[in-house]
LUMBA-567535 format. One record per residue (C-alpha): residue number from 1; residue in three letters; chain; x, y, z. Coordinates in steps of 0.05 Angstrom, whole numbers, plus 5000, padded with zeros to 4 digits. Each point is the difference from the previous one (the first is absolute). Example, Ala and Ser with C-alpha at 12.3 -4.5 7.8 and 13.67 -1.06 7.14 Angstrom:
2
[1; 'ALA'; 'A'; [5246; 4910; 5156]]
[2; 'SER'; 'A'; [5027; 5069; 4987]]
***
This chain:
390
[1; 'UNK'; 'A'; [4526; 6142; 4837]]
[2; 'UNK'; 'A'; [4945; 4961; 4970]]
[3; 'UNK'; 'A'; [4965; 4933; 5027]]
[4; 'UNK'; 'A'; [5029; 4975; 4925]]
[5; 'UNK'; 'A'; [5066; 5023; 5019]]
[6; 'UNK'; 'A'; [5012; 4974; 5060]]
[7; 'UNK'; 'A'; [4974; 4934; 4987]]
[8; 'UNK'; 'A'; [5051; 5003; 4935]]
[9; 'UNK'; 'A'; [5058; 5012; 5048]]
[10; 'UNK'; 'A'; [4969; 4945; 5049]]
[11; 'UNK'; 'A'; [5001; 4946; 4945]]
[12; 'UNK'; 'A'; [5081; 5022; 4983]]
[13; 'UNK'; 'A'; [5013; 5001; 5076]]
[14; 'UNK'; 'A'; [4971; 4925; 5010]]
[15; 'UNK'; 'A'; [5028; 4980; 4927]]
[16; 'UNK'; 'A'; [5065; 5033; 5026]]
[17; 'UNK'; 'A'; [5002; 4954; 5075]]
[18; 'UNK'; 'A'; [4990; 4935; 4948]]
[19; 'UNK'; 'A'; [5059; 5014; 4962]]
[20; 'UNK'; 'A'; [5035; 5014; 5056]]
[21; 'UNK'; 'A'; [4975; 4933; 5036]]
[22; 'UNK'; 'A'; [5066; 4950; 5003]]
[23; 'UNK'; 'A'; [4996; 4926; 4987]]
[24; 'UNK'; 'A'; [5001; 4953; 5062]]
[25; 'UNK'; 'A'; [5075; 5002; 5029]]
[26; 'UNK'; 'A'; [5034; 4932; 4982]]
[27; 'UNK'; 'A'; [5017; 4948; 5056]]
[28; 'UNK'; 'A'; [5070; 5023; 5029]]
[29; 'UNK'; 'A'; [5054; 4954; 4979]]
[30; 'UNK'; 'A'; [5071; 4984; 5039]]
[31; 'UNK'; 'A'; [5055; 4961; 4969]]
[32; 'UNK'; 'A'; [5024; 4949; 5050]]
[33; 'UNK'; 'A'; [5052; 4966; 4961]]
[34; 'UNK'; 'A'; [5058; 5029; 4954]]
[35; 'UNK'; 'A'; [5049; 4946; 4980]]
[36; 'UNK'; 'A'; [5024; 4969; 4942]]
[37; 'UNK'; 'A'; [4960; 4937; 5011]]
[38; 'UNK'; 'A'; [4937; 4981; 4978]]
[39; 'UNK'; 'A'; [4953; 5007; 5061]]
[40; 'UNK'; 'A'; [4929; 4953; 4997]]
[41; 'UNK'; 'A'; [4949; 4967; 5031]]
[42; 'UNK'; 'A'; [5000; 5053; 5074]]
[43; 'UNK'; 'A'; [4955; 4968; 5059]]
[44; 'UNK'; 'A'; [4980; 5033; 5070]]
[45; 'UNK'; 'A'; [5017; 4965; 5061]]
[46; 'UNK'; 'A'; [4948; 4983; 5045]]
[47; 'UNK'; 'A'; [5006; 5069; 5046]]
[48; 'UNK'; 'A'; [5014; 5041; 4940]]
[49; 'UNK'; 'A'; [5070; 5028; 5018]]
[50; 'UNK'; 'A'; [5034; 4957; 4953]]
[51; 'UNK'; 'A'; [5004; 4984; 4926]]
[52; 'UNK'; 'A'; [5045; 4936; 4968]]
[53; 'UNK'; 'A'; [5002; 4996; 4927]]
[54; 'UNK'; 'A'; [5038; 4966; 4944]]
[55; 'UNK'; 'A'; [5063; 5034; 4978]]
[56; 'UNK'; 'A'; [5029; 4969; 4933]]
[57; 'UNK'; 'A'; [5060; 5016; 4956]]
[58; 'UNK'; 'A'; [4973; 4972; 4939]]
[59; 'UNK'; 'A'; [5037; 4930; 5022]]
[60; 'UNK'; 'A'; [4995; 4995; 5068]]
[61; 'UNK'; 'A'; [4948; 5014; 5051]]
[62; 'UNK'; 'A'; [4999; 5017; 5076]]
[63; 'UNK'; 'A'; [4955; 5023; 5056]]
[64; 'UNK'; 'A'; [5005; 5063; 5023]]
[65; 'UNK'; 'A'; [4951; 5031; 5062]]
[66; 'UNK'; 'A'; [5002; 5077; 5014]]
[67; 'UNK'; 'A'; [4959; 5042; 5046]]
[68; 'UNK'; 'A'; [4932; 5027; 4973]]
[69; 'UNK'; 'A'; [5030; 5063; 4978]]
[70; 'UNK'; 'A'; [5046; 4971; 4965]]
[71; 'UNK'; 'A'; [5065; 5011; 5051]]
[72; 'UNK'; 'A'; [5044; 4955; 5011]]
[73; 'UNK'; 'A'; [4997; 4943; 4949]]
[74; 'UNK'; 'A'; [5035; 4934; 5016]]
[75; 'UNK'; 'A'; [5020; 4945; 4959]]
[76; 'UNK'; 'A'; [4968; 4930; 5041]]
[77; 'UNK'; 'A'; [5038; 4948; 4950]]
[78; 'UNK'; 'A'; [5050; 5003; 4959]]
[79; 'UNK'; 'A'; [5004; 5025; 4925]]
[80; 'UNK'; 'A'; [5026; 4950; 4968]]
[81; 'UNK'; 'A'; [4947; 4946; 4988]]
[82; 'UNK'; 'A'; [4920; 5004; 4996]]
[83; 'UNK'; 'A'; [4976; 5022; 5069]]
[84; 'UNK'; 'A'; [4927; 5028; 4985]]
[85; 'UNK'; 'A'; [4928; 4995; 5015]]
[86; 'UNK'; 'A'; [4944; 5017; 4940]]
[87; 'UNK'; 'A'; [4925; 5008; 5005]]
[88; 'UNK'; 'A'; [4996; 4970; 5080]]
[89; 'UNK'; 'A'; [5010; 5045; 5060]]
[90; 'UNK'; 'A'; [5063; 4978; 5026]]
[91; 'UNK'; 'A'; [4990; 5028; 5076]]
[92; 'UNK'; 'A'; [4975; 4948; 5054]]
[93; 'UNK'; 'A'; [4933; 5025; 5032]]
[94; 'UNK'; 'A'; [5032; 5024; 5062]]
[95; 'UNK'; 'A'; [5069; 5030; 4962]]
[96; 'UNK'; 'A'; [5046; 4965; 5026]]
[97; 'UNK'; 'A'; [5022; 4955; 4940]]
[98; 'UNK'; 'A'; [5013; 4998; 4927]]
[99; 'UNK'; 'A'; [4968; 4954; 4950]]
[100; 'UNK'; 'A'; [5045; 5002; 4933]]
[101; 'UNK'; 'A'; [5026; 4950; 4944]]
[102; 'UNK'; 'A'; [5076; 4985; 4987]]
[103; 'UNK'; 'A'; [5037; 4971; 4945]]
[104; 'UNK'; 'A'; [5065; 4961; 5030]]
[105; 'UNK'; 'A'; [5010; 4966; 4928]]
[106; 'UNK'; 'A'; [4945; 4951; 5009]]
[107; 'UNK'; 'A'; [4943; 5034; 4979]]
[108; 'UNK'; 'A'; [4952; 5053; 5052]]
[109; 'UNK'; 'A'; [4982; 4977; 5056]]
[110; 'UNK'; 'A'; [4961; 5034; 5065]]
[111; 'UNK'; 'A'; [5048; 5027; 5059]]
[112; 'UNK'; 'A'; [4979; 5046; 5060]]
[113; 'UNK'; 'A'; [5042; 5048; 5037]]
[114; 'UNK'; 'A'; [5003; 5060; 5042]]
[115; 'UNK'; 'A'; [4984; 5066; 4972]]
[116; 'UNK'; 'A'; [5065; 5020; 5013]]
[117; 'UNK'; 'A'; [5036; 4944; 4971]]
[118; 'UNK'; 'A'; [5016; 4948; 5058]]
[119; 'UNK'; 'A'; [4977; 4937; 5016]]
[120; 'UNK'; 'A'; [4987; 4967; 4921]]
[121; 'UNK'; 'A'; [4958; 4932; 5000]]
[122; 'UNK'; 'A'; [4991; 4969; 4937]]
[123; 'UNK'; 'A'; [4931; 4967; 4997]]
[124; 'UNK'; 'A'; [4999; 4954; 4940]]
[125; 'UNK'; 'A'; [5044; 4973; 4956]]
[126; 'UNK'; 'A'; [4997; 4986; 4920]]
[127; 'UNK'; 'A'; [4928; 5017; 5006]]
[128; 'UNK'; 'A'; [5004; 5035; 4944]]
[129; 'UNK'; 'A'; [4952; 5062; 5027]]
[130; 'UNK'; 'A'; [5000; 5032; 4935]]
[131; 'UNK'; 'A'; [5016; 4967; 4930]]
[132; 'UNK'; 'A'; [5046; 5068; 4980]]
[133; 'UNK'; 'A'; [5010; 5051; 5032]]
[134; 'UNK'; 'A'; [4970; 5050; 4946]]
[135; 'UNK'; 'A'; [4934; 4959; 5003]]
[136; 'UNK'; 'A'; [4946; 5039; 5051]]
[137; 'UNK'; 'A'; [4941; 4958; 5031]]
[138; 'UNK'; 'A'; [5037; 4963; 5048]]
[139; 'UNK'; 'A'; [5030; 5018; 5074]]
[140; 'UNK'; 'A'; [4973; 4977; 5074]]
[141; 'UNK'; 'A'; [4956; 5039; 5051]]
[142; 'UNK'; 'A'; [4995; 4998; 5074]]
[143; 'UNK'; 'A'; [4950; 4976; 5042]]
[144; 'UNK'; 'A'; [4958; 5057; 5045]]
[145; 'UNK'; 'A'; [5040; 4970; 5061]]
[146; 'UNK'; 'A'; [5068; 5000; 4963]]
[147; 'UNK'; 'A'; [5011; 4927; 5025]]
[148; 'UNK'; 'A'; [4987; 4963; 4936]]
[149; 'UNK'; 'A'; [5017; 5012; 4914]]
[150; 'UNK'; 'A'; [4960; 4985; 4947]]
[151; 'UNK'; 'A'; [5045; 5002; 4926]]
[152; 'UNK'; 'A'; [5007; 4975; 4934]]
[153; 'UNK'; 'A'; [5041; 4937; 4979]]
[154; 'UNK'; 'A'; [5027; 4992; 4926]]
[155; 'UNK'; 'A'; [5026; 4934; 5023]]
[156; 'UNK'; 'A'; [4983; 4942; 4945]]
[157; 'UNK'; 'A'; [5038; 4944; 4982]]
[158; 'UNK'; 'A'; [5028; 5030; 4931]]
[159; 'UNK'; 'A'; [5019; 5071; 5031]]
[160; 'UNK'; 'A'; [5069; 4984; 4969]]
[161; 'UNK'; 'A'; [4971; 5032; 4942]]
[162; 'UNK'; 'A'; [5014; 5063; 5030]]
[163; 'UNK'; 'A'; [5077; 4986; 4998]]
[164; 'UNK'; 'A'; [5037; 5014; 4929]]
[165; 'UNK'; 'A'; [5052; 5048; 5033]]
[166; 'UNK'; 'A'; [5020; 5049; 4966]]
[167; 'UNK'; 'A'; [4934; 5012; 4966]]
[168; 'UNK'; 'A'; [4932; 4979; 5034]]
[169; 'UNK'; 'A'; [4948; 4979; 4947]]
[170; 'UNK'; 'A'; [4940; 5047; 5034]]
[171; 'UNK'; 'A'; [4948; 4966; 4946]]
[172; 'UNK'; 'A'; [5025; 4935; 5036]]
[173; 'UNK'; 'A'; [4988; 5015; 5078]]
[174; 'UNK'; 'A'; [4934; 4981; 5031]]
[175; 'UNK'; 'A'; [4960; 5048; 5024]]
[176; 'UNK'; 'A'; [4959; 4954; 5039]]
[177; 'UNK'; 'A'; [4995; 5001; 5072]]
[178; 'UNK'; 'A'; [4984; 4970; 5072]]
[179; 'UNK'; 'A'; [4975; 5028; 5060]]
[180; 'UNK'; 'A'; [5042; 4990; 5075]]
[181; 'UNK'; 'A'; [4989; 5018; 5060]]
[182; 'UNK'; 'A'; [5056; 4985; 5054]]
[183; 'UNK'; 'A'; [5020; 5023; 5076]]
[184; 'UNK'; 'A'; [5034; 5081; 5004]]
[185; 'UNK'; 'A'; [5062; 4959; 5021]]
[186; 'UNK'; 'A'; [4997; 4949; 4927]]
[187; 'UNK'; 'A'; [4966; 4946; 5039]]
[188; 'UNK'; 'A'; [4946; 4958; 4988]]
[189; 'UNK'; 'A'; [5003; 5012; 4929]]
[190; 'UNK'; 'A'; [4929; 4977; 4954]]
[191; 'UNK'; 'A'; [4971; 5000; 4929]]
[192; 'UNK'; 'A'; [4932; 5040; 5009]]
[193; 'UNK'; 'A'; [4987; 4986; 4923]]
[194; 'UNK'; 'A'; [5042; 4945; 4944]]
[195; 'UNK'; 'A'; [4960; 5009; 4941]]
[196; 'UNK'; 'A'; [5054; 5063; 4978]]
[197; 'UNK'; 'A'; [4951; 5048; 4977]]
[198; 'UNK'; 'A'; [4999; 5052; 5062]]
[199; 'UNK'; 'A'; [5042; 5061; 5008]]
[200; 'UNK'; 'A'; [4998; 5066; 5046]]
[201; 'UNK'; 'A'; [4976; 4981; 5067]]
[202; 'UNK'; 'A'; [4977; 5053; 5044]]
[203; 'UNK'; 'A'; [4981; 4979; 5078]]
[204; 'UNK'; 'A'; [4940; 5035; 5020]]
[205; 'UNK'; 'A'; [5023; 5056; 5049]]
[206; 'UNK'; 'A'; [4954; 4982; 5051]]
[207; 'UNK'; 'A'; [4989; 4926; 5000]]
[208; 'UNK'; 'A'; [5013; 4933; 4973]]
[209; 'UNK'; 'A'; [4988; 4994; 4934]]
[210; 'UNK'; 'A'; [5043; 5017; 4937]]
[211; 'UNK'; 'A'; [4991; 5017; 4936]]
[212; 'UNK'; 'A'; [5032; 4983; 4941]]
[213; 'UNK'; 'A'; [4989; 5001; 4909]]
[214; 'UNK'; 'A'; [4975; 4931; 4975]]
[215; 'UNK'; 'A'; [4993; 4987; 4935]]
[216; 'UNK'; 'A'; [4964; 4937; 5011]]
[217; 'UNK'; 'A'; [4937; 5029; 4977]]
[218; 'UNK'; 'A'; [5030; 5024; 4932]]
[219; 'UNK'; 'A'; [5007; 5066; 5012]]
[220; 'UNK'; 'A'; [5046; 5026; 5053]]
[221; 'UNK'; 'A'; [4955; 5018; 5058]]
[222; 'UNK'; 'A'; [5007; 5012; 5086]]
[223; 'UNK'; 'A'; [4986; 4937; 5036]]
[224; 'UNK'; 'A'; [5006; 5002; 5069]]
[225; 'UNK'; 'A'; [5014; 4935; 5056]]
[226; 'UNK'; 'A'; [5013; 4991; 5067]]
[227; 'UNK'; 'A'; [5082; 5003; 5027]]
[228; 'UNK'; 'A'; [4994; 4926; 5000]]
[229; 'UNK'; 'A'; [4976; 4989; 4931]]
[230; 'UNK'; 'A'; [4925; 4994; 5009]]
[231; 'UNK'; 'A'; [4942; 5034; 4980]]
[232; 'UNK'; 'A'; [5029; 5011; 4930]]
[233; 'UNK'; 'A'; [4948; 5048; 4967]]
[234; 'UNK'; 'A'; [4994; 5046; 4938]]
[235; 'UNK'; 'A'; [4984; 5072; 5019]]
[236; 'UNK'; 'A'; [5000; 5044; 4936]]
[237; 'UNK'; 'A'; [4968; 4976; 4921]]
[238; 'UNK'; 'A'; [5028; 5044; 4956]]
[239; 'UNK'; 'A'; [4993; 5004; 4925]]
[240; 'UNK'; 'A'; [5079; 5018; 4999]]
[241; 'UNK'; 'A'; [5064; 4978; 5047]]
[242; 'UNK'; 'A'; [5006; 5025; 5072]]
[243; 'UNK'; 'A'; [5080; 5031; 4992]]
[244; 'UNK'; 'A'; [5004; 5031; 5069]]
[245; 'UNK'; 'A'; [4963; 5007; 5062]]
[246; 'UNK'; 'A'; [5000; 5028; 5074]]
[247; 'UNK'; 'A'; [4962; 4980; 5066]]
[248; 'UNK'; 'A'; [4963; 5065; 5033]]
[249; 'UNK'; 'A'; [5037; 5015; 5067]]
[250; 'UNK'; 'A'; [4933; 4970; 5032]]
[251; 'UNK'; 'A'; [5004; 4931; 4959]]
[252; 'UNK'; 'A'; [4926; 5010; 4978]]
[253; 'UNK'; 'A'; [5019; 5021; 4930]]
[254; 'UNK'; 'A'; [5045; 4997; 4953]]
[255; 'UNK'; 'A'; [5028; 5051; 4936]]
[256; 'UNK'; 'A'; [5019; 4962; 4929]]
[257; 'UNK'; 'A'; [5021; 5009; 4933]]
[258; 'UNK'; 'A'; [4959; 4963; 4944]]
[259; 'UNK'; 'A'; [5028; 5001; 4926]]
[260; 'UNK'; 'A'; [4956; 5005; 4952]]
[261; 'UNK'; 'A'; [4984; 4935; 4964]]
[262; 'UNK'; 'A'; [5035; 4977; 4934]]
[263; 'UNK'; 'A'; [4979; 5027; 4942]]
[264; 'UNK'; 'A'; [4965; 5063; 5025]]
[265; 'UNK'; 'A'; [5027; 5078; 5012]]
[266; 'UNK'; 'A'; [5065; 4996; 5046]]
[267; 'UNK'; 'A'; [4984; 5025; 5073]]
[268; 'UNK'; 'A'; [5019; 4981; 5068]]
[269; 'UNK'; 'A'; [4939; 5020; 5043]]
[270; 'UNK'; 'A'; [5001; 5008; 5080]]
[271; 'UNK'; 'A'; [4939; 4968; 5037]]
[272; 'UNK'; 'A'; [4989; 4980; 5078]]
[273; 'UNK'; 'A'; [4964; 4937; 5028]]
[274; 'UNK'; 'A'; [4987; 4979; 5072]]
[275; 'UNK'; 'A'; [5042; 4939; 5020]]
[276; 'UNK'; 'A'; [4941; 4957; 4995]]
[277; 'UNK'; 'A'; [4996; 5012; 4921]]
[278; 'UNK'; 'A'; [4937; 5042; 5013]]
[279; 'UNK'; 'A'; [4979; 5079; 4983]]
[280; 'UNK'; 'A'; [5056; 5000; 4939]]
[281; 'UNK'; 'A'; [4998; 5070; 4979]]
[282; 'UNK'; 'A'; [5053; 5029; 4935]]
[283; 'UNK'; 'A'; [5039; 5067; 5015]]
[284; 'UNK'; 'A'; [5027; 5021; 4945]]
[285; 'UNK'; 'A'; [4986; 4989; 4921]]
[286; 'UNK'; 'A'; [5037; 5013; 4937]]
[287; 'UNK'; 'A'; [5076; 5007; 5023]]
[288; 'UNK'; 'A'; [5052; 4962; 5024]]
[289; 'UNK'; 'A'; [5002; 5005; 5066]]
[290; 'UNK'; 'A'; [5037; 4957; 5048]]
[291; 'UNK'; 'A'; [5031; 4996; 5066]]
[292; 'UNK'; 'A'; [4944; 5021; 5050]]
[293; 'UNK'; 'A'; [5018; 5020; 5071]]
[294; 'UNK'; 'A'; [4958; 5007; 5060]]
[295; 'UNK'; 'A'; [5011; 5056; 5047]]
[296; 'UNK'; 'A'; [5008; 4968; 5077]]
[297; 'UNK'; 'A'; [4932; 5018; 5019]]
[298; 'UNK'; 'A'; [4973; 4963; 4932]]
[299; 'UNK'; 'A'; [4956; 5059; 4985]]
[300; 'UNK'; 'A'; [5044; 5019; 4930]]
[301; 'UNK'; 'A'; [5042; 4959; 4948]]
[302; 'UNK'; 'A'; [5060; 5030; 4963]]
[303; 'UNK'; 'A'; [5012; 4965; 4928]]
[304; 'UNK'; 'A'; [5053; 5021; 4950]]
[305; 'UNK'; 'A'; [4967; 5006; 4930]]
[306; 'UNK'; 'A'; [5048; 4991; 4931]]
[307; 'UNK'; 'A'; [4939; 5038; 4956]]
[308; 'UNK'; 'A'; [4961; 5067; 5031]]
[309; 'UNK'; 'A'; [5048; 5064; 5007]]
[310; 'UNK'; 'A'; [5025; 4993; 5062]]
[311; 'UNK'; 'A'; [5038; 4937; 5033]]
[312; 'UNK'; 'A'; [4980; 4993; 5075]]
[313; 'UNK'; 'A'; [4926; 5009; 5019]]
[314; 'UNK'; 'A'; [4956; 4994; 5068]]
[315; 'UNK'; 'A'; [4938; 4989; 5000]]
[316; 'UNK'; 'A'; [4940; 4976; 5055]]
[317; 'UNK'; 'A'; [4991; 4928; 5011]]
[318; 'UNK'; 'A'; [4933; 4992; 4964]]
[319; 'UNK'; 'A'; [5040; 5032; 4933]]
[320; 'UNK'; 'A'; [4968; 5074; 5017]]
[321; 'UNK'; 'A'; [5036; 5062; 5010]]
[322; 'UNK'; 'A'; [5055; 4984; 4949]]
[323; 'UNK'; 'A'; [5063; 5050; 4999]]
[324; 'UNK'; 'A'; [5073; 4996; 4973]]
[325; 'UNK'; 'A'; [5052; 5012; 5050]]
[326; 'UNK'; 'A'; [5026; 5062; 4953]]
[327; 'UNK'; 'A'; [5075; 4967; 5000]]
[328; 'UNK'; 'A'; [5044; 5027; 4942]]
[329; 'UNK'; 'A'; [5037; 4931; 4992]]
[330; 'UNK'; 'A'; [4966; 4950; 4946]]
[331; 'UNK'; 'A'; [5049; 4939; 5029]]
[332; 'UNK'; 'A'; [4972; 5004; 5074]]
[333; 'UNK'; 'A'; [4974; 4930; 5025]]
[334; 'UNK'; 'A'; [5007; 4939; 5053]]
[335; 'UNK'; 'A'; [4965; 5051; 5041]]
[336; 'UNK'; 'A'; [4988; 4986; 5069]]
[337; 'UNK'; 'A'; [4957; 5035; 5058]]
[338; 'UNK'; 'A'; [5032; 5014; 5067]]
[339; 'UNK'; 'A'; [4971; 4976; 5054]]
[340; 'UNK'; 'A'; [4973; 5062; 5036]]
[341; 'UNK'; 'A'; [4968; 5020; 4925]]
[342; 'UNK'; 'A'; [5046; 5069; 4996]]
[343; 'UNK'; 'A'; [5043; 4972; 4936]]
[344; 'UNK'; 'A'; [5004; 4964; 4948]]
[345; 'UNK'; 'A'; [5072; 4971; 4976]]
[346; 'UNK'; 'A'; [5022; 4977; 4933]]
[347; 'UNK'; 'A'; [5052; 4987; 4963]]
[348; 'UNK'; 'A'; [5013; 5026; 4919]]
[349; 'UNK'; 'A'; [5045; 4939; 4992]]
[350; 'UNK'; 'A'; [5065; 5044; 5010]]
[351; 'UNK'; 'A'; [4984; 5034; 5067]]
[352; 'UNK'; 'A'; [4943; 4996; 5061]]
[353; 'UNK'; 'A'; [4956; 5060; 5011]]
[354; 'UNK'; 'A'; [4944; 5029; 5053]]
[355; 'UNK'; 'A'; [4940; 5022; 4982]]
[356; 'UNK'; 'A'; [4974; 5045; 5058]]
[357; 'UNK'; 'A'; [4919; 4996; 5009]]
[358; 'UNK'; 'A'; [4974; 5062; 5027]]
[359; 'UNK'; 'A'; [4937; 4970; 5032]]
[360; 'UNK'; 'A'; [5008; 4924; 4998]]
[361; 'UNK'; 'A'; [4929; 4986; 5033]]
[362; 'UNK'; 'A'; [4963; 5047; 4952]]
[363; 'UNK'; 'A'; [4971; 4970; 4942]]
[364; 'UNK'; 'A'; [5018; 5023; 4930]]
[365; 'UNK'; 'A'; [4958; 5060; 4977]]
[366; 'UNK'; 'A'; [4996; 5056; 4948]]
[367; 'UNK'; 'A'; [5044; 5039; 5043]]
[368; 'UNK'; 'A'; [4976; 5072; 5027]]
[369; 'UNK'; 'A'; [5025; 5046; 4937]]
[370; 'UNK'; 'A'; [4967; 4949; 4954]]
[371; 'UNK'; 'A'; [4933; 5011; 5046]]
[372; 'UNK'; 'A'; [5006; 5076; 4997]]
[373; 'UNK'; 'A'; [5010; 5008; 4925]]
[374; 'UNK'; 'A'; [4928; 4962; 4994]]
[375; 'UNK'; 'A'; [4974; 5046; 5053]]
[376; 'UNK'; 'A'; [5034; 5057; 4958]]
[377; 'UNK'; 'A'; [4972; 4976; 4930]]
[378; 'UNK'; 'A'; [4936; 4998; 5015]]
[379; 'UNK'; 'A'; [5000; 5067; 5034]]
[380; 'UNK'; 'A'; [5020; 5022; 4936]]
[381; 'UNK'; 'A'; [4952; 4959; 4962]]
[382; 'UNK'; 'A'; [4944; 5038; 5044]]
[383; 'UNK'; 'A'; [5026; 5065; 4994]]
[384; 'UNK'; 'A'; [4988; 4999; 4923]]
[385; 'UNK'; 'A'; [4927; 4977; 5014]]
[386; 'UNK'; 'A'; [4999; 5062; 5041]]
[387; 'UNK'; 'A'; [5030; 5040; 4945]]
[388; 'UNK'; 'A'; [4940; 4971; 4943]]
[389; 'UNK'; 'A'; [4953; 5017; 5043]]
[390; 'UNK'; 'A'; [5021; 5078; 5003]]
***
């Protein structure tokens, strides 16, 4: 056999292992619902062993908290009014209570309860916490120590524009809102803000400050104050509206969504900013991508994006290492990280899923098979040097 020869069948051998090289195995997936309800909005309790979640039958909504694999789902309210929590973690700090709104016929207002059901406390009343319940923004957040609430008030002097049974006029219902704060218990109950233009607070995990949108400044931007009001400063200047955003699990940073200004390309870009308003840094660029995540130990930030090819994507906390989760379902979102980092739960609007992480402290790479078919290619690529040089 000649040196040509064999160097012939070398290049088919190593052109032979690339074809052969399979793509990077998807993240495993586990169904944990299978009902005829509409199943939303899942969130991990504190010691990650449980999961409560909104269960709806297109008229009605309830509460419903299952174990982590999804056994033995229970229904925690009843099904026959609104009973449901939206974009706040319902789950007290240390697990051990509920934090939901219910309709009684006089508009949502904010109850706690067990997580199995017992011991309901209703916390405010015609507070109006939301002004609909289709319309997102809105909700309450525990403090760090679980003893106090901060939420949002619809409350104003003409909220009987929101009555006009059987029809509500939506164009008609104020979208403004205040910012409370009251006692775990409904006590001691205080307006943080009156000038109705705040929505969304978030306590800092690890503190005593929250943060909240503003659009006080004209565009709608994170401000942060002090639990008793204080302190009231602007942290992020963007050129578009701040939609969503997240504290890091450390409180040092936080993860937003910034539209992109009126009259320019359509985009919703991820960026991060320390809490201070300093070192803001942009993530992503020309997509829509919303909904970012941090993993528990703050090091990564899921997001769900409505524009590249796949839905649910990881990626490293300073926007590096990039990579889809490889999920086969377009509808997946509301995702949420467990607290040990393992999985990742969310819900396709119809059912709640697992997504199984097979190394939830390594940082997104290539993957191995994607590393050996470089290594493989440019064996090849040196081979035919080899070969031109004969």
């Amino acid at each position: 056999m000649t040196k040509s020869s064999m160097t012939l069948k070398t290049i088919c051998i190593v052109l032979l292992l690339i074809a052969c090289i399979l793509p990077a195995a998807a993240a495993p997936v586990v169904q944990l619902t299978n009902d005829s309800a509409f199943d939303a909005y899942p969130f991990w309790s504190p010691d990650g062993a449980r999961i409560a979640f909104v269960s709806s039958d297109g008229v009605h909504a309830g509460i419903r908290v299952m174990e982590r694999d999804g056994q033995n789902p229970v229904s925690v309210t009843d099904d026959r009014s609104w009973n449901l929590f939206t974009e706040f973690d319902p789950w007290s700090p240390d697990g051990k209570k509920l934090l939901f709104l219910s309709d009684d016929g006089g508009g949502l207002d904010l109850w706690t309860m067990n997580p199995d059901g017992t011991g309901r406390v209703r916390l405010t009343e015609g507070g109006r916490i939301t002004p609909s319940p289709g319309l997102s923004g809105y909700g309450a957040d525990w403090s760090s120590d679980g003893r106090r609430i901060v939420y949002t008030s619809c409350l104003f002097e003409n909220a009987a524009i929101q009555e006009g049974s059987p029809a509500v006029n939506l164009s008609a219902i104020r979208t403004e809102a205040n910012i409370w704060i009251m006692d775990a218990d409904g006590g001691n109950k205080k307006p943080l803000m009156t000038d109705g233009d705040a929505r969304l607070p978030l306590w800092q995990p690890h503190g005593d400050r929250i943060a909240y949108l503003s659009d006080g400044s004209g565009n709608r931007e994170i401000w942060v104050m002090q639990s008793d009001g204080t302190g009231k400063a602007q942290v992020t200047f963007s050129e578009g509206n701040v939609s969503e955003y997240a504290w890091s699990p450390d409180s040092t940073r936080i993860a937003y969504v910034v539209a992109a200004p009126p009259e320019t390309w359509p985009e919703f870009s991820l960026w991060v900013i320390n809490s201070d308003g300093s070192g803001s840094e942009q993530l992503t660029t020309g997509n829509w991508d919303r909904s970012p995540v941090w993993s528990p130990d703050g090091a990564r930030i899921a997001f769900r994006s409505e524009s590249r090819n796949q839905t649910l994507w990881v990626m490293e906390s300073d926007g590096s290492g990039l990579a889809p989760l490889d999920t086969d379902n377009s509808a997946y979102m509301m995702q949420q990280w467990s607290p040990d980092g393992t999985t990742i739960v969310v819900s396709d609007l119809n059912d709640l899923y697992a997504i199984r992480l097979e190394d939830p402290a390594a940082p997104a790479s290539p993957g191995f098979e994607a590393i050996f078919a470089a290594v493989a290619l440019l064996l090849v690529v040196r081979l035919l040097g080899l070969r031109k040089q004969e």
